[in-house]
C-alpha positions as MATLAB code, in Angstrom:
seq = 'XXXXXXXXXXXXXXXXXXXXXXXXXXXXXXXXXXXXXXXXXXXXXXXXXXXXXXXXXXXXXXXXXXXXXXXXXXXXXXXXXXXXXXXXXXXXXXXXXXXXXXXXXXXXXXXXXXXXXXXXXXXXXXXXXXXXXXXXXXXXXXXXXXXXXXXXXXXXXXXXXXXXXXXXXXXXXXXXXXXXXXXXXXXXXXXXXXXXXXXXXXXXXXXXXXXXXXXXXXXXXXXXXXXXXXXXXXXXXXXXXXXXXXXXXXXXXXXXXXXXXXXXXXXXXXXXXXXXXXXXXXXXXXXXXXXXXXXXXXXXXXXXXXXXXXXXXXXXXXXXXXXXXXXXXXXXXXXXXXXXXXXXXXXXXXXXXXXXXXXXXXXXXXXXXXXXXXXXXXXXXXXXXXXXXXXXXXXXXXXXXXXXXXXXXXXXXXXXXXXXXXXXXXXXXXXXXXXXXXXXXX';
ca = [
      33.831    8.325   94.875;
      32.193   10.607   92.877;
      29.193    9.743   90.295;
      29.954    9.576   86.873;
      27.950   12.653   85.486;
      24.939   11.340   83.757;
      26.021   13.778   80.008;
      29.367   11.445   80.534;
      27.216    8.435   79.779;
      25.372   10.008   77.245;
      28.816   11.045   75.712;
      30.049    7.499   75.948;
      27.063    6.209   73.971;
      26.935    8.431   71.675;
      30.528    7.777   70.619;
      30.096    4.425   70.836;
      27.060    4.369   68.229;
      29.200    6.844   65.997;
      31.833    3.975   65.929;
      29.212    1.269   65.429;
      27.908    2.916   62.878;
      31.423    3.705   61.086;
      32.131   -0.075   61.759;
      28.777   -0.976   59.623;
      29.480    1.129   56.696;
      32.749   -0.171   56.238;
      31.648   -3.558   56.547;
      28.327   -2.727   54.357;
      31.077   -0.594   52.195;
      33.315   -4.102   52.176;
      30.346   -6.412   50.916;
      29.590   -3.849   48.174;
      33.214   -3.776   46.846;
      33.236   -7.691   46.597;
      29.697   -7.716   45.118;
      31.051   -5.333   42.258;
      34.131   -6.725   41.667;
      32.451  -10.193   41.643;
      30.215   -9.032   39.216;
      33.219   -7.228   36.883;
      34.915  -10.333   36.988;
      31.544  -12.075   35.484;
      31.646   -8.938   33.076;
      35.324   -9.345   32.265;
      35.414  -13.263   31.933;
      37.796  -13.926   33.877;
      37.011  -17.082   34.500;
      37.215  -18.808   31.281;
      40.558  -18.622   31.192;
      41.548  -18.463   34.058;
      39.456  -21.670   35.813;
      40.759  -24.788   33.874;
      39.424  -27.114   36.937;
      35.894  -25.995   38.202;
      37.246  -27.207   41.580;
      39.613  -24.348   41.959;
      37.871  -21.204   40.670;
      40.639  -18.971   39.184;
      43.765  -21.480   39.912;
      44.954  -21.084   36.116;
      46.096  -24.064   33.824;
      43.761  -23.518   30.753;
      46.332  -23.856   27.609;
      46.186  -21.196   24.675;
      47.546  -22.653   21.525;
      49.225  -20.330   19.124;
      51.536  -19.775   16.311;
      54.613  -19.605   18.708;
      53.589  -22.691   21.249;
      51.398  -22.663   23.834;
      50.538  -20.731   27.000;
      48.956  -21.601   30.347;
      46.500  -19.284   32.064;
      48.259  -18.487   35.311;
      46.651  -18.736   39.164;
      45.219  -15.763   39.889;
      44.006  -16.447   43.162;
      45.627  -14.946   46.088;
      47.870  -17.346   47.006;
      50.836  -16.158   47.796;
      53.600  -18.499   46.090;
      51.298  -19.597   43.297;
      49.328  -16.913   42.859;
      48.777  -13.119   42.985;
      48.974  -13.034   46.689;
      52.090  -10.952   46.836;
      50.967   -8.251   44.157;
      49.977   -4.696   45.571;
      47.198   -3.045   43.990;
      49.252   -1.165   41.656;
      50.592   -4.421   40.432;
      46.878   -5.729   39.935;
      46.061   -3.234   37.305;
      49.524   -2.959   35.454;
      48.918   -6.258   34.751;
      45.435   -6.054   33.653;
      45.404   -2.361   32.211;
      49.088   -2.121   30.936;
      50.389   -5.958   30.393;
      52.822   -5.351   32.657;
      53.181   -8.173   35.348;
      54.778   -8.048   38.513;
      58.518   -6.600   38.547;
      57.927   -5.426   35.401;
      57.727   -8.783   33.341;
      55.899   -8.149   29.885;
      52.498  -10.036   29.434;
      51.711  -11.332   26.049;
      49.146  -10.384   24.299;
      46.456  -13.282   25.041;
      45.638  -11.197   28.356;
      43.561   -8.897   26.961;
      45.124   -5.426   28.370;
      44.337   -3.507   25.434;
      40.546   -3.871   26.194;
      41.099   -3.458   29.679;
      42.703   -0.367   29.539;
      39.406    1.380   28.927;
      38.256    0.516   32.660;
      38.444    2.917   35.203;
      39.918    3.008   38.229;
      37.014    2.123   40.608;
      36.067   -0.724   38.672;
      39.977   -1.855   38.800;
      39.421   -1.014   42.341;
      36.886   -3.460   42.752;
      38.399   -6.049   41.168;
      41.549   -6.171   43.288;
      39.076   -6.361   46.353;
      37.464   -9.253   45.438;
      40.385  -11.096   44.028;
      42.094  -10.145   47.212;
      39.567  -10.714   49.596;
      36.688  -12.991   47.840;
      38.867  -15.862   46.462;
      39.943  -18.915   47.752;
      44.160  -19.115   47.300;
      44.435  -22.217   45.438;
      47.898  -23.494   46.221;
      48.583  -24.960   42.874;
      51.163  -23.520   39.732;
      49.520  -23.346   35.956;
      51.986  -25.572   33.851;
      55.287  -23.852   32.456;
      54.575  -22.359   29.041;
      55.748  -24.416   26.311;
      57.627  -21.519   23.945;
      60.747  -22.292   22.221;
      63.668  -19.574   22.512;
      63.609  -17.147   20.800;
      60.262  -16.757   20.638;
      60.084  -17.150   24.748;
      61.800  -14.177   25.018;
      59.464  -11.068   26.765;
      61.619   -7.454   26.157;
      60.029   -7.717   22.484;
      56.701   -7.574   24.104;
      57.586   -4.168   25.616;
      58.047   -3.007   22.070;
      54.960   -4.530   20.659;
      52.969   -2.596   23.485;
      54.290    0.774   23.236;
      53.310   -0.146   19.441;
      49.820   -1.510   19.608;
      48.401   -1.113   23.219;
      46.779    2.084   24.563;
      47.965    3.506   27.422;
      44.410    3.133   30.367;
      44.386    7.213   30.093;
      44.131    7.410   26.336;
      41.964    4.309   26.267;
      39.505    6.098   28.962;
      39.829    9.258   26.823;
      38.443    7.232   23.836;
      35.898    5.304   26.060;
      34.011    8.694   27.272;
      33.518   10.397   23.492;
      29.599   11.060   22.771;
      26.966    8.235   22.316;
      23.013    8.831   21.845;
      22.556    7.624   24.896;
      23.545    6.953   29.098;
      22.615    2.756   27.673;
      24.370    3.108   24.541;
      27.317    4.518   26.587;
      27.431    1.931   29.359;
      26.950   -0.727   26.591;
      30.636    0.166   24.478;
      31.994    0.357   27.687;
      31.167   -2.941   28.971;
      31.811   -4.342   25.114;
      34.965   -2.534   23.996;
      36.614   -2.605   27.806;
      35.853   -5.615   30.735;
      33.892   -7.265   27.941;
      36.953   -7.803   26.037;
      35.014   -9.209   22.416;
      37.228   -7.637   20.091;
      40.081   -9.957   21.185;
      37.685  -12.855   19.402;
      35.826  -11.300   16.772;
      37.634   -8.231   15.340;
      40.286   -9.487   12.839;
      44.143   -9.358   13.592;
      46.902   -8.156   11.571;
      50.010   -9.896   10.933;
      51.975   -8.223   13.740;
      48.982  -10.117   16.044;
      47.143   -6.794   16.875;
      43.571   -6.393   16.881;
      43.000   -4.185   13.623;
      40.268   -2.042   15.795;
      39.602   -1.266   19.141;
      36.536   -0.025   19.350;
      33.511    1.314   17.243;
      34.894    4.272   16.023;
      38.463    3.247   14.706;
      37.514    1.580   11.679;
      35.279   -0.607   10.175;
      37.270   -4.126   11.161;
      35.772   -3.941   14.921;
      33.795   -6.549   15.608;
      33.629   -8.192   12.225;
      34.499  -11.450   12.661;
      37.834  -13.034   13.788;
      40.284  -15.657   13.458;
      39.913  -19.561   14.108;
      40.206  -20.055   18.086;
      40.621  -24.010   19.098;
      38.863  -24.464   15.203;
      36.111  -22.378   15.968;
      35.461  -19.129   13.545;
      34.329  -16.242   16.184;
      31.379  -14.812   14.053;
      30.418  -11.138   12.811;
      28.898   -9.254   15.591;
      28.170   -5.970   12.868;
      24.350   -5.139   11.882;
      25.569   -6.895    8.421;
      22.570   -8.920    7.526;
      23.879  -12.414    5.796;
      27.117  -13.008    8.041;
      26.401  -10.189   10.907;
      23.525   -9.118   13.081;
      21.238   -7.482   11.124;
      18.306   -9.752   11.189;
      18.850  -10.651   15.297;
      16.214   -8.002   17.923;
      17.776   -6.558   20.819;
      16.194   -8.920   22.561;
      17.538  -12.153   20.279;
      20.984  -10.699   21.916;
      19.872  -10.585   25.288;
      18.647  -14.088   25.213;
      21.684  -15.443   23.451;
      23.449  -13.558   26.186;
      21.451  -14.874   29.256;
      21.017  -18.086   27.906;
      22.940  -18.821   24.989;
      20.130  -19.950   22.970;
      17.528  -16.968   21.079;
      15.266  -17.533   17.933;
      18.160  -16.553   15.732;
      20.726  -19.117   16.973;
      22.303  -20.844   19.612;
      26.207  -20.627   20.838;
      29.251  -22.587   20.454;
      33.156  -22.795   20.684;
      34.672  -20.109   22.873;
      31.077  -18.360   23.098;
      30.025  -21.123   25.143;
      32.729  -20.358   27.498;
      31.674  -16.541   27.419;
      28.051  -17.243   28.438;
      28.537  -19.640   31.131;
      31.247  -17.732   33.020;
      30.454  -14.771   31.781;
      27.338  -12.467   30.436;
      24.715  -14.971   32.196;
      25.340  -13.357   35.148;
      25.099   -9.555   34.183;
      21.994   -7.345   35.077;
      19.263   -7.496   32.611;
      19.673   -3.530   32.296;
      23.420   -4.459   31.305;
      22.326   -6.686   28.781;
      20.307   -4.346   27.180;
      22.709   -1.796   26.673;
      25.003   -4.120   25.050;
      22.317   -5.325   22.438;
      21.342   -1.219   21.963;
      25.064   -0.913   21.485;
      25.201   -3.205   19.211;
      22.390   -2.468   17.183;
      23.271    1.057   17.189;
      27.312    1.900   16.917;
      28.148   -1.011   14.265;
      26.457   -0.427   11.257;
      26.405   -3.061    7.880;
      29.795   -2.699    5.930;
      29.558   -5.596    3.786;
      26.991   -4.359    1.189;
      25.116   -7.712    1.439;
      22.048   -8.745   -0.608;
      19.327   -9.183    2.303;
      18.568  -12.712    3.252;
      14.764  -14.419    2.426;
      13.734  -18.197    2.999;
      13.750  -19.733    0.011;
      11.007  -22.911    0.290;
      12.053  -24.479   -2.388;
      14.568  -27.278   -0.963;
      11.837  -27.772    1.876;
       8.819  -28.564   -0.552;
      11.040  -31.372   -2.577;
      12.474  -32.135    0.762;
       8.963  -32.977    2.028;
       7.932  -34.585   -1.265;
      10.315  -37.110   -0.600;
      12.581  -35.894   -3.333;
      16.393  -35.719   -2.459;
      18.135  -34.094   -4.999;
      22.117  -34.364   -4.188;
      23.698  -36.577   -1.752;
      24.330  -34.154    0.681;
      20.479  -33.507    1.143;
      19.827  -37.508    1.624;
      22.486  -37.372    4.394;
      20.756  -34.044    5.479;
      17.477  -36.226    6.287;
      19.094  -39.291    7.507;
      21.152  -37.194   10.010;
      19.976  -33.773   10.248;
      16.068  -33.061    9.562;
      14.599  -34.574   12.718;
      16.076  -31.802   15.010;
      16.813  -28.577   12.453;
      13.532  -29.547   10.241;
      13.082  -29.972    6.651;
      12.687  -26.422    5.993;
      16.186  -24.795    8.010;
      14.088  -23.816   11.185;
      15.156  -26.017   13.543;
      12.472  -25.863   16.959;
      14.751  -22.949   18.152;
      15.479  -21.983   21.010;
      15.952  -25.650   21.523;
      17.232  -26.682   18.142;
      18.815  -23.615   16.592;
      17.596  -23.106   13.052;
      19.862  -23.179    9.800;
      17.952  -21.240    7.488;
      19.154  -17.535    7.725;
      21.837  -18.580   10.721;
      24.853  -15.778   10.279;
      27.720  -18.858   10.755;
      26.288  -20.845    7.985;
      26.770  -18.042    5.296;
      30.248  -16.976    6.732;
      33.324  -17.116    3.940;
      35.006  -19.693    6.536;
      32.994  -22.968    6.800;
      35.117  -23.727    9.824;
      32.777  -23.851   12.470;
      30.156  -25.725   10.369;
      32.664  -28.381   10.014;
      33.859  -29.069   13.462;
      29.968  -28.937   14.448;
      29.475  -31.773   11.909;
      32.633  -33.678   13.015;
      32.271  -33.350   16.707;
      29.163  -32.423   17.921;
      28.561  -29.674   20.463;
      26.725  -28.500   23.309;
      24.814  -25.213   24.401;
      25.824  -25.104   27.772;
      22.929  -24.805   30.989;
      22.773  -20.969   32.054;
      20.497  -20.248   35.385;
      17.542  -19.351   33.288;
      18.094  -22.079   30.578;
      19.284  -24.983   32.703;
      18.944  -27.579   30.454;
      22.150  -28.595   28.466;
      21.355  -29.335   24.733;
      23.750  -31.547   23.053;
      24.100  -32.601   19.173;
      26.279  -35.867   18.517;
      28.935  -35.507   16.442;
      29.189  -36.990   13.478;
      33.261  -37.435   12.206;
      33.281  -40.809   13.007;
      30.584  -42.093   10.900;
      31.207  -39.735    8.097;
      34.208  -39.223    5.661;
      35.448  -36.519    4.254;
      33.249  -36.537    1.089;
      30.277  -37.380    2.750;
      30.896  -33.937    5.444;
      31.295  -31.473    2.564;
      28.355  -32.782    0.995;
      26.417  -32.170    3.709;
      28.062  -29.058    5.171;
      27.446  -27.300    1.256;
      23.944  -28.701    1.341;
      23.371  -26.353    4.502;
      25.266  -23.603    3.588;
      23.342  -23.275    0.339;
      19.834  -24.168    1.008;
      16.197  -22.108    2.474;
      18.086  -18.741    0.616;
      21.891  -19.030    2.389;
      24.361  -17.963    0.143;
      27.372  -20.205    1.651;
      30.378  -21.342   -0.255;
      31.152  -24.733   -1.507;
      32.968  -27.238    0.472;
      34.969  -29.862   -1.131;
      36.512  -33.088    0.618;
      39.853  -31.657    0.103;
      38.477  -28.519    2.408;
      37.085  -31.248    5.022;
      40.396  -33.367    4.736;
      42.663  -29.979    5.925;
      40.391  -29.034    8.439;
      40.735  -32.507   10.090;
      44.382  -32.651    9.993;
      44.829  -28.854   11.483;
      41.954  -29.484   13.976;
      42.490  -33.276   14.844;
      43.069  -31.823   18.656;
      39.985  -30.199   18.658;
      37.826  -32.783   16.742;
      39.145  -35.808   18.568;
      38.628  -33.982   22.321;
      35.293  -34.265   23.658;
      33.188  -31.091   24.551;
      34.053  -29.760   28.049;
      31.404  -30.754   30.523;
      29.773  -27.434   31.982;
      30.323  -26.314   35.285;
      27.020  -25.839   37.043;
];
């Protein structure tokens, strides 16, 4: 037998470390495609709607109550009978950028495709990896959607998307148009696409279409929303009674982190957001949403500026209680939120000034006073902070007092809020008032 030449060997190896080394970037490519796509689907909340049971992450089931009955977040794990597991990629982002579901089926609306169509293909990309590869299958069906005919009916979708939804190219087109900055840029695209928060806080018309989509297409973006599960989503503009005009970039990043700040503390639906959601995104990511926000949504409200007024606290702290609200205001209230409105925030969010309090809908206020709520544990705020709820030990007259009290003490400008207000709100709401607060998932 002849030797093997000696450059043969050296051939062999070489070729084998050029595989090796193809093998680890893949793999290394692999691990960086599921870290991004885990990380969009943070970004894009995907979770809190689509994880009813934090046993099975992304197995659907979480019910959406609307005017026409109610729908059920469906699995969107990779299971292949009760899940996604059969879509193709293609399939993957009709249905996210397009609301059109596998075979063609019309979505409705509560997926948020028109916000989605602004993302771009990589990011899409990344998704479908992880949801593909970096999910469990969770072999379990959301419940059938409770719709009467003929409202169950899908073609009409079709038409109300050709009517209402961008198509992802002229959505992209409308995501790249000039900003001041790289941040400012990164921050609309993370807020008006994945983000999705015009589907809570920019107002809907009657056709159920969000009257903006982004921060140039009117002045309705972003300016608070309709009631969702009771809850009023609140003004996110740089208005400075009902919007964000008094909150720091950095009061948004800590609501975002840990949805507590100086300025206020989160609730309803937001709670959802910031546990599933923005807690996990970069601190650089963070930023440029608070610069965005701060920057691209200006005041359109013409609002007299807020200033503390003392005046309540002093006869407050003279031991003078002027209305009944304000005695029910120190019997229940005053230990935690203070005599004079400013709470011990972050723990205790302060009233004086607070955005919610001031809004035209005293919604929120209400169902905080009837059923309590909790400011979830984030990783760098892992302490949950709960407030009793009150609804069982107050009636109706005794609730608006103190809910008015609040809204119109310390220099807030709310409305007045009659029993007859408090007595509605607890017959639309009972669902919501008489179910207790979700228990967090970490």
């Amino acid at each position: 037998m002849m030797p093997f030449p000696r450059t043969g060997f050296r051939l062999l190896a070489a070729f084998g470390f050029i595989l090796a080394t193809q093998a680890s970037a893949q793999t290394s490519s692999q691990k960086d495609l599921l870290e991004k796509g885990r990380y969009l689907a943070a970004a894009a909340d995907c979770s809190a709607c689509h994880t009813h049971d934090a046993t099975a992450p992304y197995g659907g089931g979480n019910p959406f109550r609307l005017p026409i009955g109610t729908l059920y977040a469906p699995n969107i794990t990779p299971d292949i009978q009760h899940g996604i597991g059969s879509y193709t990629e293609t399939d993957f982002s009709n249905a996210l950028r397009r609301g059109i579901g596998k075979n063609g089926k019309p979505l409705y609306p509560a997926m948020p495709f028109p916000s989605y169509a602004r993302m771009t293909d990589a990011d899409i990309h990344a998704l479908w990896i992880y949801f593909h590869d970096g999910v469990a299958p969770i072999a379990r069906s959301a419940p059938d959607n409770a719709i009467h005919w003929p409202l169950s009916m899908r073609w009409p979708m079709t038409l109300w998307r050709w009517a209402f939804a961008p198509t992802p190219k002229a959505a992209q087109a409308n995501a790249k148009r000039d900003f001041p900055s790289d941040e400012i840029a990164r921050g609309a695209y993370l807020v008006e696409g994945p983000g999705h928060c015009g589907a809570c806080h920019t107002p809907r018309a009657l056709t159920m279409q969000e009257k903006a989509l982004s921060s140039d297409e009117g002045d309705a973006f972003l300016s608070s929303g309709a009631a969702v599960d009771g809850w009023t989503p609140v003004n996110l503009r740089q208005d400075d009674r009902t919007g964000l005009g008094r909150w720091s970039e950095n009061d948004i990043v800590a609501f975002l982190a840990t949805g507590r700040s100086k300025k206020g503390s989160a609730f309803g639906g937001m709670s959802d957001a910031i546990e599933h959601g923005t807690q996990y995104l970069s601190t650089a990511d963070l930023h440029a949403i608070a610069r965005y926000l701060k920057t691209s949504l200006p005041a359109r409200k013409h609002e007299k500026p807020w200033h503390a007024n003392p005046a309540i606290a002093q006869t407050l702290r003279e031991g003078r209680l002027p209305n009944a609200g304000s005695r029910i205001y120190i019997d229940r209230c005053a230990a935690c939120h203070r005599t004079d409105g400013h709470g011990y925030a972050p723990a205790f969010p302060p009233l004086a000034g607070n955005p919610t309090l001031m809004d035209k809908d005293p919604g929120s206020l209400i169902l905080i006073v009837l059923r309590g709520a909790t400011v979830v544990p984030t990783q760098k705020a892992p302490s949950a902070l709960t407030m009793p709820g009150f609804g069982h030990v107050l009636n109706d007259q005794e609730v608006a007092d103190v809910v008015t009290f609040i809204r119109q003490s310390w220099g807030n400008s709310g409305s007045t809020v009659t029993a007859a207000d408090v007595h509605d709100f607890r017959n639309r709401n009972a669902e919501w008032i008489n179910t207790p607060p979700p228990k967090p998932f970490n």
